[in-house]
C-alpha positions as CSV (number, residue, x, y, z in Angstrom):
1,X,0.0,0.0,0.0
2,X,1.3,3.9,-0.9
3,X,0.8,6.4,1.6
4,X,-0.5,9.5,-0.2
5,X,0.9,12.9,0.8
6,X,0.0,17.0,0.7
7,X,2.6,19.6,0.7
8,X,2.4,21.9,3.6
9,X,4.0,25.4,3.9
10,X,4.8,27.4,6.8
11,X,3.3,31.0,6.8
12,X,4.1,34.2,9.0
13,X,0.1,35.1,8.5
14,X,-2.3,35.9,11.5
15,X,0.7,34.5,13.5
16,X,0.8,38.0,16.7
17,X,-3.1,36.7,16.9
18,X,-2.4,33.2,17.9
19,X,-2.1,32.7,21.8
20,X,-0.9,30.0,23.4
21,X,0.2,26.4,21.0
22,X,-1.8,26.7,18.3
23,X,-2.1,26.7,14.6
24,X,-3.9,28.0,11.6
25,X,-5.4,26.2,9.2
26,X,-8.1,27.1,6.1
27,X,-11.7,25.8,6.6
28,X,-11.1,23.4,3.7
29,X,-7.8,21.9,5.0
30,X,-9.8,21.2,8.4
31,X,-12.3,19.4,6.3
32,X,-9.7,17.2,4.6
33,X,-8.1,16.5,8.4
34,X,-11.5,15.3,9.5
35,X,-10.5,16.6,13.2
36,X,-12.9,17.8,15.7
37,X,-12.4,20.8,17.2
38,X,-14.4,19.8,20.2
39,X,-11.5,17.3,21.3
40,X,-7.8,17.5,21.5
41,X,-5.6,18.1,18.5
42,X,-2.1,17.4,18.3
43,X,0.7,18.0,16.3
44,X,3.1,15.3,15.6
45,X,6.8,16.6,14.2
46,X,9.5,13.6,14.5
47,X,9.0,12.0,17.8
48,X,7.7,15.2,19.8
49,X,3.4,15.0,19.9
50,X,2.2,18.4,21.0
51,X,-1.6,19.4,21.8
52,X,-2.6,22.3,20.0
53,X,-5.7,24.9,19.3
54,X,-6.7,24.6,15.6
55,X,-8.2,27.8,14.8
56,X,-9.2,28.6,10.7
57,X,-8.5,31.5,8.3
58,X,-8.9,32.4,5.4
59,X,-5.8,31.1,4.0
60,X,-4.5,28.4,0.8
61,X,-5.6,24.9,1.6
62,X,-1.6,24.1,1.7
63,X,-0.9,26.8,4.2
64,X,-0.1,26.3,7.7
65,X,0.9,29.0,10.6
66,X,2.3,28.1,13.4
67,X,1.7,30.5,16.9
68,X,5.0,32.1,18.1
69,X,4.4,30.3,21.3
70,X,3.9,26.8,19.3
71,X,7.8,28.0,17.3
72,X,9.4,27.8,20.7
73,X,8.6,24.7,21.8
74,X,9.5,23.0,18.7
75,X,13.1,22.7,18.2
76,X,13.0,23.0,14.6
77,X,15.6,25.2,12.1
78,X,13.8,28.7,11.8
79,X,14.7,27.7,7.9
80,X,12.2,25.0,7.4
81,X,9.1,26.2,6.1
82,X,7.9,22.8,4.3
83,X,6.3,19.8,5.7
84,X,4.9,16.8,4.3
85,X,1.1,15.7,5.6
86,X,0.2,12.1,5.1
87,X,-3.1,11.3,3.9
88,X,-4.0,9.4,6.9
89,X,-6.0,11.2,9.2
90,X,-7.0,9.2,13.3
91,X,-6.6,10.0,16.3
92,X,-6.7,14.0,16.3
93,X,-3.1,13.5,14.7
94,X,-1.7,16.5,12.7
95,X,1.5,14.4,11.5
96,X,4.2,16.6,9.9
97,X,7.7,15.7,8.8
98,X,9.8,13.8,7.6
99,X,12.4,14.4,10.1
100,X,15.4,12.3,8.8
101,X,18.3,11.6,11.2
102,X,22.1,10.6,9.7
103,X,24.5,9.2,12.3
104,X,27.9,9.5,11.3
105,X,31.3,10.7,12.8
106,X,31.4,14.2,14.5
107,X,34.5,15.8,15.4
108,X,33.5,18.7,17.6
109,X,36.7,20.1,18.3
110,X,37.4,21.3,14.5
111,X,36.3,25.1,14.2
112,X,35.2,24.4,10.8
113,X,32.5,21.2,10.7
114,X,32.7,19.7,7.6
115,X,32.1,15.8,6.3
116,X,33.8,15.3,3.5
117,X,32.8,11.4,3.2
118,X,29.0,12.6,2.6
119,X,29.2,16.3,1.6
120,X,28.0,15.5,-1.6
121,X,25.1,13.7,-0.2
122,X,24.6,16.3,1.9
123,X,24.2,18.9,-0.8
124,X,21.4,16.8,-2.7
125,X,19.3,16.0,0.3
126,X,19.2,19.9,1.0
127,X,18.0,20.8,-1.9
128,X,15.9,18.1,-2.4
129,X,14.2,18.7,1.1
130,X,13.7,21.7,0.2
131,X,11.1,21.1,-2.5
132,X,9.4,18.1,-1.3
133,X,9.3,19.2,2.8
134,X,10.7,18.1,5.8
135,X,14.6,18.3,6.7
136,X,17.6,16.2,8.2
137,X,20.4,17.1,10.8
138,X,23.2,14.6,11.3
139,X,24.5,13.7,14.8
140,X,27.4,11.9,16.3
141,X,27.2,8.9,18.6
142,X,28.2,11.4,21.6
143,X,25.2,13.8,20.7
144,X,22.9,11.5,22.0
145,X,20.7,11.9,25.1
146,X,17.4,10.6,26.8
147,X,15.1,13.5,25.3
148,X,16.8,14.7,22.7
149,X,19.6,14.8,20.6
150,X,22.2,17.6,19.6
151,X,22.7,17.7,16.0
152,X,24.1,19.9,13.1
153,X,21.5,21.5,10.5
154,X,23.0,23.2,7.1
155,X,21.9,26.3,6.1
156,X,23.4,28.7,4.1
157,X,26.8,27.1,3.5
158,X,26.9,26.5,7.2
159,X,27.2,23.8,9.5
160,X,25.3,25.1,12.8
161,X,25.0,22.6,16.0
162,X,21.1,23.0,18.2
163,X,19.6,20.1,19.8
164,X,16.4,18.5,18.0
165,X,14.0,16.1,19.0
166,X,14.5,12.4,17.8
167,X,14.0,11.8,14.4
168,X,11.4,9.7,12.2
169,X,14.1,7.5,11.2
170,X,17.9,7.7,11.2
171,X,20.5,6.5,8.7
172,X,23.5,4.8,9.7
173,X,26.3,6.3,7.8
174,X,29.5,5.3,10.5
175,X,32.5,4.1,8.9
176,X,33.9,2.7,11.9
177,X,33.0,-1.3,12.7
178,X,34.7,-0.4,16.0
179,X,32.0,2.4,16.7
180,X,29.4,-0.1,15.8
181,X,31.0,-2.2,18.4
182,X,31.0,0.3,21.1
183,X,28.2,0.1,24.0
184,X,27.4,4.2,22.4
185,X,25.9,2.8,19.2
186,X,24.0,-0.4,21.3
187,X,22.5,2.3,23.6
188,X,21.4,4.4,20.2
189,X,20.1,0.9,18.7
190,X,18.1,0.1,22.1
191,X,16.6,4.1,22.6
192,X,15.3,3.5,19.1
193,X,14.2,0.2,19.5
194,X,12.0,1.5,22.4
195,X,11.1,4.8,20.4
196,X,9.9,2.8,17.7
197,X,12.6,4.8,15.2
198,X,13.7,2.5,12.3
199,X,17.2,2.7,11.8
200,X,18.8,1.7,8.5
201,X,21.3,0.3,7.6
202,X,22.3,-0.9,10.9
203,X,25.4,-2.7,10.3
204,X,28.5,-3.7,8.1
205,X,28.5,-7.4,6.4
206,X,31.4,-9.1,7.1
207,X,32.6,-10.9,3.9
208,X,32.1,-14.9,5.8
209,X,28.5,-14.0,6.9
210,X,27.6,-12.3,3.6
211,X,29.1,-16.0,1.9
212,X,27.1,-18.2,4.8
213,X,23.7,-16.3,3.6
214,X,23.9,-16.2,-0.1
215,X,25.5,-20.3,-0.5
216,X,22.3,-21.5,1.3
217,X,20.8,-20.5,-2.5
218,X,21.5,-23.2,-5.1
219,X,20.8,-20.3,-7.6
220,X,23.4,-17.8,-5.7
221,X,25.8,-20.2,-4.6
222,X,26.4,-21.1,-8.6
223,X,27.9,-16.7,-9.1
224,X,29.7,-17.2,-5.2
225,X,33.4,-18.0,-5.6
226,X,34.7,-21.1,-3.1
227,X,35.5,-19.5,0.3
228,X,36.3,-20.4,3.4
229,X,37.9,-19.5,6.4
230,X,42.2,-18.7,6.3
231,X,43.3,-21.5,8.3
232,X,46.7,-24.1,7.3
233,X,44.4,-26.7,6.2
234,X,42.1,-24.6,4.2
235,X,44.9,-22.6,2.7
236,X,46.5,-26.6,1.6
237,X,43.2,-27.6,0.1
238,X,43.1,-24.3,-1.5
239,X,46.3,-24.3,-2.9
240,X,46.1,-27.9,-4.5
241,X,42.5,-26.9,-6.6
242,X,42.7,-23.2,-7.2
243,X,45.5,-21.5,-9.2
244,X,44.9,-18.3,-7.9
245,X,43.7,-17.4,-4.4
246,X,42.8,-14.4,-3.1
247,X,43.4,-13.5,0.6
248,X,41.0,-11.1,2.4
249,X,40.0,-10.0,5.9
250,X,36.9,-10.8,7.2
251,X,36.1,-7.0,8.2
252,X,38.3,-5.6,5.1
253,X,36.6,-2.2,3.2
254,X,38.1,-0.1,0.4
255,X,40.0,-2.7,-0.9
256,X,42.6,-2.8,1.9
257,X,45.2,-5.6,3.1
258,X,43.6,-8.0,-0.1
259,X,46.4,-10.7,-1.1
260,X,47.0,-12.4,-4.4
261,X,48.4,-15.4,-4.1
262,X,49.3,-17.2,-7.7
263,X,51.2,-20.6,-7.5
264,X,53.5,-21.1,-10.9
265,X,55.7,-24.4,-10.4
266,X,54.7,-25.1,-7.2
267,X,56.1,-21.9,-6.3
268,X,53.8,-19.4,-4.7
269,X,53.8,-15.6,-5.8
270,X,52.1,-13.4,-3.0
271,X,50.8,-9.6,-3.8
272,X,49.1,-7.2,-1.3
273,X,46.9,-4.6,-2.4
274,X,47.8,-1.6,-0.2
275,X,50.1,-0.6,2.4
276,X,54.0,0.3,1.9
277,X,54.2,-3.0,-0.2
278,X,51.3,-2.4,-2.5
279,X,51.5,-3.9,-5.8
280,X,55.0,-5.7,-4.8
281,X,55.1,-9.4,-5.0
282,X,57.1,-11.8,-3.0
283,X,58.2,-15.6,-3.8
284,X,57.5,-18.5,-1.6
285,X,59.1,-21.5,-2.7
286,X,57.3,-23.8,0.2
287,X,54.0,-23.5,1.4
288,X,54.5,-23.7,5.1
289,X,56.9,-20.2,4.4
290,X,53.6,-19.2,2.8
291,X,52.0,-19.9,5.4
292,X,54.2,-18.5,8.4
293,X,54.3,-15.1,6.3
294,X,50.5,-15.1,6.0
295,X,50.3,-16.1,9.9
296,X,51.1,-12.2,10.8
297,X,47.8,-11.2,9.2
298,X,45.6,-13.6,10.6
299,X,46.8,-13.4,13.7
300,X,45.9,-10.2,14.4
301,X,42.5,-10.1,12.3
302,X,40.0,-12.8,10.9
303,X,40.6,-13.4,6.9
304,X,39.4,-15.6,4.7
305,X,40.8,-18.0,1.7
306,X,39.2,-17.3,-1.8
307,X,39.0,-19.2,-5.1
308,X,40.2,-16.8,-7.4
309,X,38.7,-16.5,-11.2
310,X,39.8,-15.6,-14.2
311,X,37.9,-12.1,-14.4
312,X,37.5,-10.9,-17.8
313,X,39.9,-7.3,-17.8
314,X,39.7,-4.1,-19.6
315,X,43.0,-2.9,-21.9
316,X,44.8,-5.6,-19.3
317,X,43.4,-3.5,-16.0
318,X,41.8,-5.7,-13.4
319,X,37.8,-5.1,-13.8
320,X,34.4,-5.8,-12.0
321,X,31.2,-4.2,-11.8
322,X,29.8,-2.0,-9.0
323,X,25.2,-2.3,-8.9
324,X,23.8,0.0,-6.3
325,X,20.5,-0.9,-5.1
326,X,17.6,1.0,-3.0
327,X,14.5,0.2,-2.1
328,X,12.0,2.7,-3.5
329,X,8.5,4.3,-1.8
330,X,6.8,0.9,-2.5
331,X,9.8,-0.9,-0.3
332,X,10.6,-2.6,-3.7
333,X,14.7,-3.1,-4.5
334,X,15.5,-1.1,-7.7
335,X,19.1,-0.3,-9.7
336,X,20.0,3.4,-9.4
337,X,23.1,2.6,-10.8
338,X,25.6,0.6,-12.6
339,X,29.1,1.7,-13.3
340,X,32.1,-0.5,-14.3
341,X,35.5,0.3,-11.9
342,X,39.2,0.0,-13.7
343,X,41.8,-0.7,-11.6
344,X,44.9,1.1,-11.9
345,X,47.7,-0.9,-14.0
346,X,49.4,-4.1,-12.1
347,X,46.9,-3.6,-9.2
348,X,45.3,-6.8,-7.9
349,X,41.7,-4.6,-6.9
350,X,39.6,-2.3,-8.7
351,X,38.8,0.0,-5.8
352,X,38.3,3.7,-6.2
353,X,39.7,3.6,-2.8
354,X,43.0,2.0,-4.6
355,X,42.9,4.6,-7.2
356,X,40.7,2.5,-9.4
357,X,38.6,4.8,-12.2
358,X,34.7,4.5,-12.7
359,X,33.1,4.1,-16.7
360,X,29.6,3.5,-17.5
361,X,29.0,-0.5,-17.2
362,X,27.7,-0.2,-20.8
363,X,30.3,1.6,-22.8
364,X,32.9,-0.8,-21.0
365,X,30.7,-3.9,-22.0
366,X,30.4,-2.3,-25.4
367,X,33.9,-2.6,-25.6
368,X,34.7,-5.9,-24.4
369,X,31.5,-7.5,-26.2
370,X,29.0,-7.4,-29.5
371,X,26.4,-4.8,-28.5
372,X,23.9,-6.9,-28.6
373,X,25.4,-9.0,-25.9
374,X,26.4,-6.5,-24.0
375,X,22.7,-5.2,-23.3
376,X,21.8,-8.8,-22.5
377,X,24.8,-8.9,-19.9
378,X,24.1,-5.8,-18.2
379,X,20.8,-7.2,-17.7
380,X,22.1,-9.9,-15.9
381,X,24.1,-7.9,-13.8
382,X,21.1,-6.0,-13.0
383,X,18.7,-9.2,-12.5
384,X,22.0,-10.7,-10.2
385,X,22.1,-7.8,-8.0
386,X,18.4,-7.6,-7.2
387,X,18.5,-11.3,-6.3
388,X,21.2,-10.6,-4.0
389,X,19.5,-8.1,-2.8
390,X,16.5,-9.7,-2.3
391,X,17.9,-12.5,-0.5
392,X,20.1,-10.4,1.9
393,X,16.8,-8.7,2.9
394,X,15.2,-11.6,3.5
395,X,17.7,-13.2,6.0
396,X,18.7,-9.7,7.8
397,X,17.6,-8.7,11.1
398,X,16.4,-5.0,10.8
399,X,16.2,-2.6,7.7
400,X,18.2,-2.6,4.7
401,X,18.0,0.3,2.4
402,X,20.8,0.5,0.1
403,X,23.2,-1.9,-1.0
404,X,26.6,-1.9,-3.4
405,X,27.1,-4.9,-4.8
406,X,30.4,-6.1,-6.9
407,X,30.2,-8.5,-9.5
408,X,33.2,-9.5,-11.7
409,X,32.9,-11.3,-15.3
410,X,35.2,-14.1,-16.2
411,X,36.5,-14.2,-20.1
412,X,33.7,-17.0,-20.8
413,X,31.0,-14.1,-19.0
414,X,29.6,-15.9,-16.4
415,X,29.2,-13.5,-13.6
416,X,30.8,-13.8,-9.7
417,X,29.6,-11.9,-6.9
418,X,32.5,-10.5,-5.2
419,X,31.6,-8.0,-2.3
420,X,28.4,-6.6,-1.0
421,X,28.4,-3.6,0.5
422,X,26.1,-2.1,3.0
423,X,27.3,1.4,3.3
424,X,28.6,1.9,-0.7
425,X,30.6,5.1,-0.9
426,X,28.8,8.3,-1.3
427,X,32.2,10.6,-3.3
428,X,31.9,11.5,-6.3
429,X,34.5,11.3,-9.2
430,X,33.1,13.7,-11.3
431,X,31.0,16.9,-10.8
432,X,27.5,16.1,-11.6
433,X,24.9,18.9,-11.7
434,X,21.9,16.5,-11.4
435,X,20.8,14.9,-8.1
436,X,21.5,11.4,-8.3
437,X,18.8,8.7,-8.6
438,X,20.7,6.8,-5.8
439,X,19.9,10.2,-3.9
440,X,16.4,10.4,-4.5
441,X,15.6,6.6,-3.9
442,X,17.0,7.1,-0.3
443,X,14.8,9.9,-0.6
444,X,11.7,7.5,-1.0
445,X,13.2,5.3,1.8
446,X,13.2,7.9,4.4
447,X,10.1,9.0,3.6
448,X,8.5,5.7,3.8
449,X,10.2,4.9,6.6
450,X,9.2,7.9,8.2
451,X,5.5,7.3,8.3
452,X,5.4,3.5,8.9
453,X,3.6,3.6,11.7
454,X,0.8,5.8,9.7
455,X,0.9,3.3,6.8
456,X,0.7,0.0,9.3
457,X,-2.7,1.6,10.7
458,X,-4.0,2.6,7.4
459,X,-3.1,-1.2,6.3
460,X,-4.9,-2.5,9.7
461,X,-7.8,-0.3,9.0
462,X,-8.3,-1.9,5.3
């Protein structure tokens, strides 16, 4: 079911008449609220529910004025002047929003707030906001407290800190597993738990328990490279089936501390993928030397052992395929986009984070195949990634919203999923004027996410 929604805006009119916590609404916008002015009225904004006195003037039907009284006690930018109104009318409810919440890291100390990671992100959602109503603040894991939570709003170029009530749902944009470790972010997860706030995407995937959910389906399992956990006797068995292995940890992002490991002669040639030794190889003539040198990784972090394929590359660069995927207003997964990453020359990883370089997925496919195939094979990308994404959703505790899925092509095109990513990266390479669709289907997500509670009771009522 789609919740319906009317565009409210924010007017100055009549507003030195209004005493008290109240608002002002037109006779015909009352009619379409179906409140009764005999009984309470509230007004709902995030988590804060405030009773009010509804009086009517003669103003649009999409006009609403708040009383300067009513202004104080919400804690809402003086800037925001636009509010969505669901079409879901019970309980004397006035419901106004959304208010989105995104949690990521805040240094407070720096004079001059920026975040760099999302600033892009940050620019599309303002402006979007802007035209469709509502607004979001973002807020460290220290900002939190029982009531409220201090936050920082952009406006005009600016960063500015106030506190805000709790928002209608909050996006988890950490980069840190450690912070998602700390007893900060399980207090968070609890408070909105009991708030009835959906948070989303609540965690990272680590590679093993992305593998463990996606092998239990015989049609997944046949894109999922052999993995299992870096151990002596797995690394043997390895070694005697696969020519190529690759070495990752468990908790690994960006392309970071991933080893190549290619045995020629029964000699095995190790390459790292970052680091002071990046793109250097080394010779192990015996695999228990192998194994020794590969013991200082593993000792200090969980990795795991991975058949490696014979992915199909571009002008001799190493290649695969990154499908980002949001779920859309109707809670449905959908492709916003598909872009092919290049690594750079003699690296083992095409990670922008390793200095790989983005094309469209269909100009490089063009390249490397007939167009005609091409078309067909960036519809099975596309078809791929939902299923992943599907599946994922289905086995995961809480609320997934986005997904970045990589998927590499071997030179006889099958297709192997490599990496999915919960948090994909939100930089840009290249200035783009547009908002991006991967923006505005969050966009739909938040939205519907903030007024699940209305659309549950609309759905009980039917």
């Amino acid at each position: 079911m789609t919740l319906k929604f009317l565009q409210l805006t924010k007017k100055d009119d009549f507003q030195k008449t209004l005493k008290g916590l109240s608002i002002a609404i037109s006779p015909s916008l009352l009619k379409f609220l179906q409140v009764d002015l005999h009984d309470a009225v509230y007004v709902c904004i995030a988590k804060m529910l405030i009773p009010v006195n509804v009086q009517t003037h003669s103003l649009e039907k999409q006009d609403i004025v708040f009383s300067t009284d009513l202004e104080k006690n919400l804690p809402i930018p003086k800037e925001i002047n636009t509010y969505l109104l669901p079409y879901y009318h019970k309980n004397q409810i006035i419901h106004l929003g959304p208010v989105i919440g995104i949690l990521t890291e805040v240094n407070d100390d720096k004079e001059d707030i920026s975040f760099p990671a999302i600033q892009h992100l940050c620019k599309e959602l303002t402006e979007e906001l802007t035209q469709i109503g509502g607004f979001f603040y973002l807020f460290g894991l220290q900002h939190v407290q029982d009531d409220f939570v201090h936050g920082y709003f952009f406006a005009n170029n600016t960063w500015s800190k106030q506190p805000f009530p709790y928002p209608n749902v909050v996006y988890n944009r950490l980069h840190s597993r450690k912070a998602e470790a700390s007893t900060s972010f399980l207090k968070l997860k609890k408070i909105l738990e009991d708030k009835e706030i959906p948070i989303f995407n609540s965690k990272f995937f680590s590679k093993d328990e992305t593998y463990q959910l996606l092998v239990k389906d015989a049609a997944a399992a046949l894109h999922l490279p052999v993995t299992e956990p870096l151990t002596a006797e797995n690394l043997h068995f390895m070694l005697k089936h696969f020519p190529v292995l690759y070495v990752k940890p468990v908790h690994g992002s960006q392309g970071r501390n991933i080893i190549h490991i290619e045995s020629i002669n029964n000699n095995s040639i190790a390459t790292i993928s970052s680091g002071k030794k990046k793109g250097k190889s080394q010779l192990f003539t015996e695999e228990k030397k192998l194994w020794k040198w590969l013991e200082r990784y593993s000792k200090r972090r969980s990795y795991i052992c991975q058949q490696g394929i014979d992915f199909q590359k571009w002008q001799g660069r190493a290649l695969d395929f990154r499908i980002l995927c949001h779920k859309n207003y109707q809670g449905n997964w959908t492709i916003t986009s598909t872009v092919a990453r290049i690594a750079q020359k003699n690296a083992i990883v095409a990670n922008l984070a390793q200095g790989a370089e983005m094309k469209p997925a269909k100009a490089v496919l063009n390249e490397l195949l007939h167009t005609e195939n091409a078309e067909q094979k960036l519809e099975e990308l596309k078809i791929l990634a939902i299923k992943i994404a599907n599946l994922l959703n289905k086995n995961t505790d809480g609320y997934l919203g986005e997904l970045g899925i990589d998927i590499g092509m071997d030179k006889q095109g099958h297709l192997w999923i490599i990496e999915v990513n919960s948090k994909p990266s939100k930089k840009l390479e290249e200035h783009i004027e547009k908002t991006r669709p991967s923006t505005k289907a969050l966009l739909e997500y938040f939205i519907t996410l903030s007024f699940s509670p209305c659309l549950k009771e609309l759905s009980d009522d039917e």
